[in-house]
Structures are given as C-alpha cells and as structure tokens.
VMD Tcl script that draws the C-alpha trace (Angstrom):
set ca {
  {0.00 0.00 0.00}
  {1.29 3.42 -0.75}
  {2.50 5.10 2.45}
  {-0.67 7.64 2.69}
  {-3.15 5.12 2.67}
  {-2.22 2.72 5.23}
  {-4.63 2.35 7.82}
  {-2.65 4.00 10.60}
  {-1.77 6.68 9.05}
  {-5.82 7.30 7.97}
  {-6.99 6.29 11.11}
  {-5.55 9.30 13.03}
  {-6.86 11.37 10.76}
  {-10.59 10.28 10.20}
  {-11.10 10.22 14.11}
  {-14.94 10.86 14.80}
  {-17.51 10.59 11.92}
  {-17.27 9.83 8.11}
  {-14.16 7.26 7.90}
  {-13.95 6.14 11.58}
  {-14.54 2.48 9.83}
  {-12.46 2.37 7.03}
  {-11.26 -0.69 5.02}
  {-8.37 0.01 2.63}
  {-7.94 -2.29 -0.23}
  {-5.00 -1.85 -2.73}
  {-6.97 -2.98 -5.81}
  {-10.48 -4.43 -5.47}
  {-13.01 -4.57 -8.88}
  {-15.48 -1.71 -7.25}
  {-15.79 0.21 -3.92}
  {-19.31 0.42 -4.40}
  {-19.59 -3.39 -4.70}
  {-17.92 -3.82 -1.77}
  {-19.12 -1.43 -0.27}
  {-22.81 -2.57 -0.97}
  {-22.08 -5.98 0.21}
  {-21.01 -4.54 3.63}
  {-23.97 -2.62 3.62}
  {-26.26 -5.78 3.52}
  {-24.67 -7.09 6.06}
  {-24.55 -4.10 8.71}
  {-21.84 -1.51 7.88}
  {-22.33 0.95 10.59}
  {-23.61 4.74 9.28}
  {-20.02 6.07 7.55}
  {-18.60 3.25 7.02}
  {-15.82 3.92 4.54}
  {-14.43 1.07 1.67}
  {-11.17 2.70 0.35}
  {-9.41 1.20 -2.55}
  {-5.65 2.29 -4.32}
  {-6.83 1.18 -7.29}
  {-10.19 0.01 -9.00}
  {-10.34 -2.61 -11.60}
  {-13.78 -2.51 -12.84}
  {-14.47 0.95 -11.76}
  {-18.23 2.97 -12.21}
  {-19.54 6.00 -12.44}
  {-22.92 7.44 -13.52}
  {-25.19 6.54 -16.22}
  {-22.98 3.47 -16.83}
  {-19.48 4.87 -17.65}
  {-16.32 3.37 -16.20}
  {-14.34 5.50 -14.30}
  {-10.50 4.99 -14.93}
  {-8.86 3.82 -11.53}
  {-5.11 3.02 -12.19}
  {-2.95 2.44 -8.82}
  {-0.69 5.43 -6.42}
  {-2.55 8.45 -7.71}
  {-5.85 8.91 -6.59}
  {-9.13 8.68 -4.13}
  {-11.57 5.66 -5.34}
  {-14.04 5.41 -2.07}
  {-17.70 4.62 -1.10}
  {-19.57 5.09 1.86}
  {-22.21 3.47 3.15}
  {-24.46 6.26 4.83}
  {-28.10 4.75 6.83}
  {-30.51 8.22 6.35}
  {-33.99 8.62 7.58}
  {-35.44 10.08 4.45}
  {-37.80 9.02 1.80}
  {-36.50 6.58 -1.22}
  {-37.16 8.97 -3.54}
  {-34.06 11.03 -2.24}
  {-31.36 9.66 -3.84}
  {-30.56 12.42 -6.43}
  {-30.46 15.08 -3.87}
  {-28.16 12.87 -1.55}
  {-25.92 13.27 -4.77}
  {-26.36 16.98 -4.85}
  {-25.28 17.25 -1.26}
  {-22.73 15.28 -1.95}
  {-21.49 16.88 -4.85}
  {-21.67 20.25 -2.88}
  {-19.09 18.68 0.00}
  {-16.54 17.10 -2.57}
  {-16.81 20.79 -4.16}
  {-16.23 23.06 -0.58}
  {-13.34 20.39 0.03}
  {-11.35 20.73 -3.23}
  {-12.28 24.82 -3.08}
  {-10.05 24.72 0.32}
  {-7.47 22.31 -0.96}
  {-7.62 24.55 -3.71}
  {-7.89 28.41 -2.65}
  {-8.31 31.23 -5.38}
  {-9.33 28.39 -8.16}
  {-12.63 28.23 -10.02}
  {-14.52 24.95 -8.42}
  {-18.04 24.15 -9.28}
  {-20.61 21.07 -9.23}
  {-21.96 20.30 -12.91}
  {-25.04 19.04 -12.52}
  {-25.69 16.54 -11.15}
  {-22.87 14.51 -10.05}
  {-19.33 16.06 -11.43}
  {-17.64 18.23 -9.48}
  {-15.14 20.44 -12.34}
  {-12.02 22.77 -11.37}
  {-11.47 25.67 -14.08}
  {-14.28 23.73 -15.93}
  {-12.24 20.86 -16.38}
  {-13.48 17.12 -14.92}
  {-12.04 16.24 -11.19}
  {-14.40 14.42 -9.49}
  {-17.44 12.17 -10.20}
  {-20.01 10.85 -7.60}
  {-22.45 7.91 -7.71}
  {-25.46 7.37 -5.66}
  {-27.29 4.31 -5.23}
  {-29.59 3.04 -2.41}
  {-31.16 0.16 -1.01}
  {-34.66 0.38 0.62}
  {-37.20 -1.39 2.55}
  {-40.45 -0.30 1.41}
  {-40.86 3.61 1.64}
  {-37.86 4.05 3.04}
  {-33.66 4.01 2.53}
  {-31.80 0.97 4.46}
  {-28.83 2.87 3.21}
  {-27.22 4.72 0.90}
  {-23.81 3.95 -1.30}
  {-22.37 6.97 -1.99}
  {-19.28 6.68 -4.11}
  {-16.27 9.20 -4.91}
  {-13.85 9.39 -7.57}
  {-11.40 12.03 -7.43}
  {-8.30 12.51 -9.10}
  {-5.52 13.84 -7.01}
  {-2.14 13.81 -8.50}
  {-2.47 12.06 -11.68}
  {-0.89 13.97 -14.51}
  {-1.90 12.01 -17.69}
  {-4.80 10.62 -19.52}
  {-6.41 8.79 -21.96}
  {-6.92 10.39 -25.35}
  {-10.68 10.63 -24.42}
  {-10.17 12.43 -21.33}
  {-7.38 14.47 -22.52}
  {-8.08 18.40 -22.16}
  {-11.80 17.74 -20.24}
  {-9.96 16.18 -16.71}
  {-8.03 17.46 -13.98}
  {-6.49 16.75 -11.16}
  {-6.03 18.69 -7.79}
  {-2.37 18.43 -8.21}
  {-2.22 19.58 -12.11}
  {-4.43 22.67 -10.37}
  {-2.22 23.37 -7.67}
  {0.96 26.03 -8.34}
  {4.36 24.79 -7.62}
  {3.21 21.01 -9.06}
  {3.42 19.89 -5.93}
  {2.09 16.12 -5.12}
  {-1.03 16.00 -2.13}
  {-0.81 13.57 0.34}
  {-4.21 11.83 0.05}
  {-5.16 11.00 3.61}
  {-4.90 14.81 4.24}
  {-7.47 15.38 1.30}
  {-9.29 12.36 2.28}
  {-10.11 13.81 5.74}
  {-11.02 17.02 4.26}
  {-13.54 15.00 1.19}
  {-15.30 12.77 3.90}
  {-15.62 16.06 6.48}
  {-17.34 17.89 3.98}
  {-19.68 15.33 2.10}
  {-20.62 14.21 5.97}
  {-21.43 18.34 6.61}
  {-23.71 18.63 3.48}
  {-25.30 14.61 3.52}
  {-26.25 15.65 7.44}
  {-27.82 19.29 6.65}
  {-30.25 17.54 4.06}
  {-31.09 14.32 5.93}
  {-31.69 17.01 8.87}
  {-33.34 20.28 7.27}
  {-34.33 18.90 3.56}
  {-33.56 19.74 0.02}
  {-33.79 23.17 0.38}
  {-30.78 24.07 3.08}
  {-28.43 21.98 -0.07}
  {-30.56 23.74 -3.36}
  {-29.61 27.60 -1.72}
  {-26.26 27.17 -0.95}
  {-25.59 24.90 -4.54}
  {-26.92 27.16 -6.75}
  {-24.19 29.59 -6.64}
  {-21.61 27.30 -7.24}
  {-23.19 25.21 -10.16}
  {-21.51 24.96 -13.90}
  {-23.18 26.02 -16.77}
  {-25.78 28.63 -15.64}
  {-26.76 30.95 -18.63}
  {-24.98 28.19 -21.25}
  {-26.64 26.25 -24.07}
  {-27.29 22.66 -22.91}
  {-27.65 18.99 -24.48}
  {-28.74 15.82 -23.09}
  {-30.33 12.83 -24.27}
  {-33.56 14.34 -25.58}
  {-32.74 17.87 -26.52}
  {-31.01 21.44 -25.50}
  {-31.99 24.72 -24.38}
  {-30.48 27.31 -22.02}
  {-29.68 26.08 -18.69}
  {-30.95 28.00 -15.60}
  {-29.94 26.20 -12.87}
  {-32.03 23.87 -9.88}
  {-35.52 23.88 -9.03}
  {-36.49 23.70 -5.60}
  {-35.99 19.96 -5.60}
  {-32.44 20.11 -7.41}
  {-34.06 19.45 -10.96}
  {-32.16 20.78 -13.83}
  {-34.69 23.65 -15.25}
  {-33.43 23.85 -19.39}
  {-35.62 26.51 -21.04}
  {-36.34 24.87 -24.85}
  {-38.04 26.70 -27.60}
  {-41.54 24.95 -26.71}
  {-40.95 26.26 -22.56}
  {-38.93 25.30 -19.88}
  {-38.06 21.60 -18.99}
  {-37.58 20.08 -15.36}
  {-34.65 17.17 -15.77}
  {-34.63 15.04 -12.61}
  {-31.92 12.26 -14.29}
  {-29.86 13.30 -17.32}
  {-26.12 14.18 -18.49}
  {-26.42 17.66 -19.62}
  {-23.41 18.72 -21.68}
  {-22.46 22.25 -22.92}
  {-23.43 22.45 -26.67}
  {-20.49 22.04 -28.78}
  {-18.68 19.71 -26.20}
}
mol new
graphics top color blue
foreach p $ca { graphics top sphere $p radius 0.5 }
foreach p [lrange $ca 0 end-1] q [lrange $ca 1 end] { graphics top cylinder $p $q radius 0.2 }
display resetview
C-alpha cells in the first residue's frame, strides 16, 4: 500500500464521523460493490471502503471510471438516512456540494463548481465524479452507497479524457504532489457536513447554498432528448433547461455544454 493510505496513518486522521470504519484495499473490482455488500450485512452509518486502485471501476449513467494504482481517491460510503426513497438524487447533490467546498479549500483562489448533477469540475475541467445508489425497505432508505472518484495527482490521460480532466495536483501552483489521507479527511468532512444538513433540514438548506456554485448557468445545454439554455435547480435540485416549446424540469440526465 502506498505510504498515505495505510490504515494507521488514515486512522488518526478520520477520528470521529465519516471514515472512523475504514477498510483500505490496494486494488479491489469496485468500492461500491464492496461497499454494498457490507452494507447488507450491517456496515455501521459512515462506514468507509477505500481502494488504491479500481479494476472494474463505475460511475454514472454506466461509464467506467479509470482507476489506475498510487494516484488517486476511489471510495464509497455506506451512509443509513432517515429520508424518503425517492431522495437519492439530492443525496448526490449534497454530496457533490461537500466534494466541491473540500477541493475549493485544498484549492484556494481556483474556479470549483458542481456540474449538474454529479461532477464536481475545477477551471471547468473534470475532477471528481459521484455515484449514488440506495437500497430500501419499502418507503424508506436501508442505506445509501455513496461513491467518490477524485483525481488527485495524476498527470496524464487517456486520449478521451485528454483536455476535459483534472487533477487537484495539475491545479495546484508549484506542481506539488497531495498527500491523500490529508485530502481524504477534508472530502469525507465535507460530504458528511452537506449529507447531514439535508437528511436534517431537507432539500432546500443543499438547493440555496448549490446554486451559486453550479456549472453552466446561462450556457446552451444537451442531453439525451434535446437542448436549451440552462438555468440552474428547481427547488428539488431538478435541472430547469428553457427549450423553444418552454422550460423543462430534468430530474436524471447528463447535460453537456453544446459544442462539447
């Protein structure tokens, strides 16, 4: 294991909340996976699966998310809310808000912002992706996977990634490498702040204080049916896109910035 993700060294750091049960895997096919699996069978609330490298690695709407080994932050957390099923999407917003306030103070006097609804862009380039998925028992979440990808100091990519992703390190001046437990802490600190101020004042505590900081406001939009002009959340997080026949309310879509 690369020396800032051994246990010891995390374990100091994620004292109290988010992370106090951590595994750390060097190479596993999926946090999530595992993480689900743990889930079934009683992961405590913030219980943590942390993995050096991913082999079969997911993100949203059924992409893989490129994991390769020394570089970066592949996690998942299992989370045990008392809210409605239906929540899910705004549990990513939340989320997407605390991986944003985290690499904004890693990060000071950069451009950080959440593109809806689960990227998290520095300088409008890709840094982060989040995926969301729940289990329930009738009306209700058991829990709540809530999975992290963020790139920290890798410096190259894969032709199809090349020029749209980032990195907190390619960011930072001086090209100086972070050492991941540190931004670790600060990820699972914030993403516990914002999960907690939903589950415990609702959607509208995350919409207010999101809307400043989302990508794309004022831009032409695509997505799988159409485009139109983007103008932000709705008070449940939807994506409002005005369209030449009105304005559209997207609760699950991958809005891109025509021309992309």
């Amino acid at each position: 294991m690369i020396d800032d993700l051994k246990p010891d060294e995390l374990s100091d750091r994620l004292a109290g909340g988010w992370g106090s049960s951590i595994q750390v895997l060097d190479s596993t096919t999926s946090t999530m996976d595992v993480a689900s699996k743990q889930a079934a069978a009683g992961a405590s609330d913030g219980h943590v699966v942390l993995a050096d490298q991913q082999t079969s690695g997911r993100g949203a709407h059924r992409r893989q998310w490129v994991s390769p080994p020394g570089t970066d932050l592949y996690l998942s957390v299992v989370v045990r809310p008392n809210v409605e099923a239906a929540s899910t999407a705004l549990v990513t917003l939340a989320t997407g808000l605390g991986v944003r306030d985290a690499v904004a103070i890693l990060l000071p006097g950069r451009s950080v912002q959440v593109k809806w609804p689960n990227d998290v862009w520095i300088e409008r380039r890709k840094c982060a992706g989040i995926l969301v998925e729940s289990r329930t028992l009738g009306s209700r979440m058991d829990s709540v996977i809530i999975g992290v990808g963020l790139n920290v100091n890798r410096m190259q990519w894969p032709p199809d990634l090349a020029g749209t992703a980032t990195s907190l390190r390619a960011e930072r001046e001086g090209d100086q490498p972070f050492n991941r437990a540190e931004v670790l802490a600060a990820l699972l600190s914030h993403m516990e702040r914002w999960v907690t101020l939903f589950i415990r004042d609702g959607a509208q505590v995350v919409v207010n204080a999101l809307r400043p900081h989302l990508a794309l406001v004022g831009e032409r939009v695509r997505w799988e049916d159409g485009d139109g002009l983007f103008e932000g959340i709705d008070q449940d997080g939807a994506a409002r896109v005005r369209t030449s026949t009105g304005v559209v309310s997207l609760h699950a879509a991958r809005i891109e910035p025509v021309g992309h």
